[in-house]
N, C-alpha and C positions, 0 to 999 in steps of 0.2 A: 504493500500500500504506500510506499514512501514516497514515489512521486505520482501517486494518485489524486486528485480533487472530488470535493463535493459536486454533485450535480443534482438541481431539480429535480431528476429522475430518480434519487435516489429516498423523496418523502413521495412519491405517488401512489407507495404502497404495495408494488410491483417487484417483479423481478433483483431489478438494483437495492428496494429496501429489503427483500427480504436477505441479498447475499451480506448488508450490510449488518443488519441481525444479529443472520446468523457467522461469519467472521469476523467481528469485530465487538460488537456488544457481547454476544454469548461466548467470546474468547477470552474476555476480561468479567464478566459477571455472572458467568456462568453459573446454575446451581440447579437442584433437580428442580424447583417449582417455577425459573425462568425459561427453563428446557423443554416445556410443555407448548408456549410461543400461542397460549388461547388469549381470550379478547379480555380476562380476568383470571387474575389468580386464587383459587381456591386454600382456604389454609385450616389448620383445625386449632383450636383455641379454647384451652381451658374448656374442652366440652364441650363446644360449638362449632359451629363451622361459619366461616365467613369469603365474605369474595374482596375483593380491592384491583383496580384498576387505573390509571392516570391515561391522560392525557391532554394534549395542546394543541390548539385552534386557530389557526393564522388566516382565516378567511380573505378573498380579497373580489369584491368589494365586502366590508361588513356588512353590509344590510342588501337584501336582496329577496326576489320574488318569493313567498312562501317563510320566510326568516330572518335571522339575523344572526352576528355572533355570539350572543347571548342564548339564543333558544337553542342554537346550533350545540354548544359546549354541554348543557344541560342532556339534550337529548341525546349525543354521542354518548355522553358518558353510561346515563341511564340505558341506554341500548346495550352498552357492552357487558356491562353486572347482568342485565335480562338475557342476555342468547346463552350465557353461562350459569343457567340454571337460579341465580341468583333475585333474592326480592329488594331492589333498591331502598335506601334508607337513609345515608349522612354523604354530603360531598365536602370540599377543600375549595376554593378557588384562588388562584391566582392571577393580577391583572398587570401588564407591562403593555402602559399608555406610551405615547410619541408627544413629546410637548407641543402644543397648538391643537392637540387634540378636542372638539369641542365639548366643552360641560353638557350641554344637550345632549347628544349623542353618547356621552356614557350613558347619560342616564336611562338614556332609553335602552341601553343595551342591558343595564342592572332589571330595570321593569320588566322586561323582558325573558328573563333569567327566572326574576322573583315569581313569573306568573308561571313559568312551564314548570318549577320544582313543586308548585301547588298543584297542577293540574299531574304531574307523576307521583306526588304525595312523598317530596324527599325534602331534605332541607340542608342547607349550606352552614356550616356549623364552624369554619375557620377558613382564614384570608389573607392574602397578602397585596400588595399595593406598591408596584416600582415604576417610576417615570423617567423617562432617556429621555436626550436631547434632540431638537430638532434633524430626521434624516437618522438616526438612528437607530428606526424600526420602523414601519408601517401600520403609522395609526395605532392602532391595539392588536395586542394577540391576549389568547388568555389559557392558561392550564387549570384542569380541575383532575382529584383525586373521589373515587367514588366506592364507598362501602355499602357492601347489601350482606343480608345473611340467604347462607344455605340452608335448605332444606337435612336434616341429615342423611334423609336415602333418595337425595336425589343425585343420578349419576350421568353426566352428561358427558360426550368424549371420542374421541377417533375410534378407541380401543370399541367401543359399541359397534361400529357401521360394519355389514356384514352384505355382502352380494345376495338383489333381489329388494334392498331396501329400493325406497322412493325418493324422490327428492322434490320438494317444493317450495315453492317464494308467495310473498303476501301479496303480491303485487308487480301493476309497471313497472319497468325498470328504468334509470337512468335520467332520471327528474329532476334531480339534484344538480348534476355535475351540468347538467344542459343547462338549468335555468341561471346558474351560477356566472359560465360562457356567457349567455345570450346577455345579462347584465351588464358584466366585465368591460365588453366589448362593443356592445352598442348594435346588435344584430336588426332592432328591429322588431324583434318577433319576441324581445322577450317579457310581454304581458299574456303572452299565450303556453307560458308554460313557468310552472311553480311549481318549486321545490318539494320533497314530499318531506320535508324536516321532520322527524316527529319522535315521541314517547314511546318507543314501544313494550314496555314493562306489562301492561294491561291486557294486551292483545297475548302474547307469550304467556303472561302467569296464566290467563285461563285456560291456555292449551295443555301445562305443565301440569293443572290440578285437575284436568279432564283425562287426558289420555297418559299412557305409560310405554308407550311404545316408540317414543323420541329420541332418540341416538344423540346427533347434534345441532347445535344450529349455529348460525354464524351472519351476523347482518355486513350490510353487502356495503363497505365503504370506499375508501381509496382502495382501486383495482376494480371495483366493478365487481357484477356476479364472477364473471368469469374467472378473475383471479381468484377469488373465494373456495368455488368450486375446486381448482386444480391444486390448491392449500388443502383443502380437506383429502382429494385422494392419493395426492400423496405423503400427506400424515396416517393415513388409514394404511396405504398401499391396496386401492382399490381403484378402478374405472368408473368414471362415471358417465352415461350417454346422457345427450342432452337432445332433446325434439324444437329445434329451432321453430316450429309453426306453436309450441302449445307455449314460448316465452313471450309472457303478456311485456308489451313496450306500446305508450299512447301515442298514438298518431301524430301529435305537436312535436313530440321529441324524436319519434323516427324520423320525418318528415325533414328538421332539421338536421338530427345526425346523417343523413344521407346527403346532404346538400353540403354539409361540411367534412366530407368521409371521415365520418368518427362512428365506430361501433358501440351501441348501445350495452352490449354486454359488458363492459370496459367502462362506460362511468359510474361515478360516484351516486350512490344513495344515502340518505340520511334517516329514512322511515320503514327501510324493507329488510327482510332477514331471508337465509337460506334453511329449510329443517331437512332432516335425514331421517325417515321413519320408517316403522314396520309396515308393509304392505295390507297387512289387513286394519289398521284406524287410518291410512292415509287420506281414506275418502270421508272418515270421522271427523279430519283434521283441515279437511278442506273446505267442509260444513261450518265446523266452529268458526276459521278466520272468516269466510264469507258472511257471518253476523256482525263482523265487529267491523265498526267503521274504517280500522287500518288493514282490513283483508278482504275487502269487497271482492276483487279480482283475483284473488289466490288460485293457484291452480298447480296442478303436479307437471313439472316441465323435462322430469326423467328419473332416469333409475343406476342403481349402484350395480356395479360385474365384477368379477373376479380380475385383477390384472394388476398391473406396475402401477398404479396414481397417475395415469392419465386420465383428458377429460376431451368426449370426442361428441361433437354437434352433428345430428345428423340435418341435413338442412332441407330447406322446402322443396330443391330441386333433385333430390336424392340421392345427394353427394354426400360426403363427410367431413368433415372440419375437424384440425387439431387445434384444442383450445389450450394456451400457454398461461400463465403470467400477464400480467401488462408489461409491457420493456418499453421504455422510453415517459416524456411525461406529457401527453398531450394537453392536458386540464391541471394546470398548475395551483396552489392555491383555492381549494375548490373544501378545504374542510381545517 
């Protein structure tokens, strides 16, 4: 690495983050419960079990169709204690302003914050507060640290996924990272397409206390479903086929992704998860999301096989597609 550089592509979530991960972080901080590389870490505690997860939000623009950075940090977080079996409950935040920052605009970003941790029933419990000089950050970025408790028999995990399983999402894909572009950029078009930003603790816990036949699930961020997908099999070391006609994408964002050759399965979501489940509740589980306002359009988009941790698209024209990583960073800034 020594005369290597950072590159953009290396926070997209993709490829470059995950080599950087894993040789360079897990080289130096390695330990069994960082080696697991899930969306939260599970620990056992004086007879309980707990989840804890961090992370930081560099959005760009802050404020954009369907969100902001504020709702954006909350729901991230909340997302990733939920897809890890976890019931959200205490966050951290962290705030590092650019001076000229306007007072307005924080504070819309705090109201903002304060309203989605009521409406996910979690609350912010400690803070920190640093201010740089002008040009020496952009605007605001914010890091938050987020604690939920485990269930104690609840077992969620690579080690579950077993060939024959199914595979399904709550939803369109690619809402986020598109309406985030369309903003950024000035496309035009982007009052026709908002973000699906959202809480998904409520939609998951129901599924979690409904059915028992959940493997994993993994909501669909930097990298898009796709990289999601081809992280789970091969952490499983299984296949997974994917039916390119049954992956739900709205028309406003295909529409654009095509005009811009950008694949939809490759951006960023803020509201949508992947689950991995037993065959016989899949269709139990596609019933419950479609009651709940964040799984109207759920649907089963494919199934787990026996093989190496590839992930292969069969497509509308009945071809096949090898789906990768994301490698490069087309949607910069986008979470």
């Amino acid at each position: 690495m020594e005369n290597k550089l950072i590159l953009l592509a290396h926070g997209d979530g993709g490829r470059l983050t995950h080599e950087l991960v894993t040789g360079l972080f897990l080289k130096h901080f390695g330990n069994d419960i960082l080696a697991r590389l899930t969306d939260a870490a599970a620990l056992q505690l004086d007879g309980g079990r707990i989840a804890i997860t961090t992370d930081a939000f560099v959005i760009n623009p802050p404020f954009f169709p369907g969100g902001d950075i504020g709702k954006l940090a909350v729901c991230g977080t909340v997302n990733d204690l939920a897809v890890s079996g976890a019931e959200p409950r205490y966050f951290t935040a962290s705030f590092l302003i650019e001076e000229g920052f306007p007072l307005a605009d924080l504070e819309r970003v705090v109201a903002s914050m304060a309203r989605t941790c009521r409406e996910a029933g979690v609350e912010i419990i400690a803070g920190d507060t640093k201010v740089v000089g002008r040009g020496q950050l952009d605007r605001i970025f914010i890091n938050t640290t987020g604690l939920g408790c485990l269930p104690p028999d609840r077992d969620l995990g690579y080690h579950r996924i077993t060939p024959g399983d199914l595979v399904l999402v709550n939803g369109n894909l690619g809402d986020h990272g598109m309406a985030v572009l369309a903003r950024r950029e000035g496309f035009g078009f982007e009052d026709q397409i908002v973000s699906d930003c959202a809480a998904l603790n409520g939609i998951i816990g129901e599924l979690l206390r409904a059915l028992r036949g959940i493997k994993i699930m993994r909501d669909l961020t930097r990298g898009g479903m796709a990289t999601a997908a081809k992280e789970i099999a091969a952490a499983a070391g299984v296949d997974i086929w994917l039916e390119e006609q049954a992956i739900p994408v709205g028309a406003a964002t295909r529409g654009a992704a095509e005009m811009l050759g950008l694949d939809p399965l490759y951006l960023a979501n803020e509201g949508k998860f992947m689950t991995v489940i037993t065959p016989e509740e899949a269709e139990d589980a596609v019933a419950l999301m479609r009651a709940h306002p964040l799984g109207r359009d759920a649907c089963i988009i494919g199934e787990v096989r026996a093989g190496r941790g590839n992930v292969y698209l069969k497509t509308a024209l009945g071809g096949t597609k090898f789906l990768d990583m994301l490698a490069g960073a087309p949607l910069p800034r986008i979470c």
